[in-house]
N, C-alpha and C positions, 0 to 999 in steps of 0.2 A: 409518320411524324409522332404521333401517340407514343409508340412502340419508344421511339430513340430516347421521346421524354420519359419515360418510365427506368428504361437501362441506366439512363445519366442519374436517375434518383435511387437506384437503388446503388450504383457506384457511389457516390456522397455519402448514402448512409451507410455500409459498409465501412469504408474508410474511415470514415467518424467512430463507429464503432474498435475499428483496429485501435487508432490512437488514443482511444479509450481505456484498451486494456495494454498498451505499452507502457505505462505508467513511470515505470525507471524504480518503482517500490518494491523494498525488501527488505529485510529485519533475521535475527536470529537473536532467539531465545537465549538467554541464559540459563536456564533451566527447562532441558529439554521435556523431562516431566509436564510440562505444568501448558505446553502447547494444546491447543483445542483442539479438538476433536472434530468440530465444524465448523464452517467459515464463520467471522467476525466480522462486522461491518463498521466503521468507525469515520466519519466525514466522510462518505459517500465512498469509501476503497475499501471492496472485498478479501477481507488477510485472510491466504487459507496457506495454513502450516503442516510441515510434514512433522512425524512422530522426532525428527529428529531437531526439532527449535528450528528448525530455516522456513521461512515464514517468505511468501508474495502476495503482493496487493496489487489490484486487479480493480482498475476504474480508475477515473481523472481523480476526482474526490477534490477538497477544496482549496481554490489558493489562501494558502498559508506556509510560512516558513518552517524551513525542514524540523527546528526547535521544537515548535508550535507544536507539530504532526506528529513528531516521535512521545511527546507530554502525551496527546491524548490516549493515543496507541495504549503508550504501556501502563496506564491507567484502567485499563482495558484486559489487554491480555499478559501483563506481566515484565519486568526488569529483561533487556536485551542487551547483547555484546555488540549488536554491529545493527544499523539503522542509515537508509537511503528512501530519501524520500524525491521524486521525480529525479533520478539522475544524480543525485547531492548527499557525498556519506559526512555525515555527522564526526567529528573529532574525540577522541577520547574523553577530553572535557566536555563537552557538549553532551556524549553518554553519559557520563557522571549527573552532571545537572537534570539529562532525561529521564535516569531513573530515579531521580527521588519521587516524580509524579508514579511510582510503579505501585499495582495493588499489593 
């Protein structure tokens, strides 16, 4: 009985952890230059980019609208061309207005 409670807990927490890092996040850089080197952490979702601006986040991180999430980001790691935040890409307008919060 012990045993089957332990399996069923560590199933839960697994799981939770997968849809954790499902996240539906990802971003690219506009200037491929200017990507990090090591991961960024920004509301709670881990951006780790490759050399080439294509950027994944990695974690639930917070509810907030995709607007919201793209401001902070590029406040952070810089002006991007393309921004999905859980699933939801941002519109051209919507880029525009996201990177003026850009460092």
């Amino acid at each position: 009985m012990r045993l089957a409670s332990l399996v069923a807990v560590a199933v839960v927490t697994l799981a939770g952890a997968a849809s954790a890092q499902s996240s539906g996040s990802a971003l690219t850089l506009q200037n491929a230059a200017t990507a990090p080197s090591a991961p960024v952490i920004v509301d709670g979702v881990n951006w780790r980019c490759e050399p080439t601006g294509a950027c994944t986040g990695i974690g639930r991180g917070s509810e907030q609208p995709a607007t919201r999430a793209c401001r902070r980001v590029v406040a952070e790691i810089g002006a991007v061309s393309s921004f999905t935040w859980r699933g939801r890409s941002l519109s051209a307008d919507q880029l525009a207005a996201c990177n003026a919060s850009a460092r």
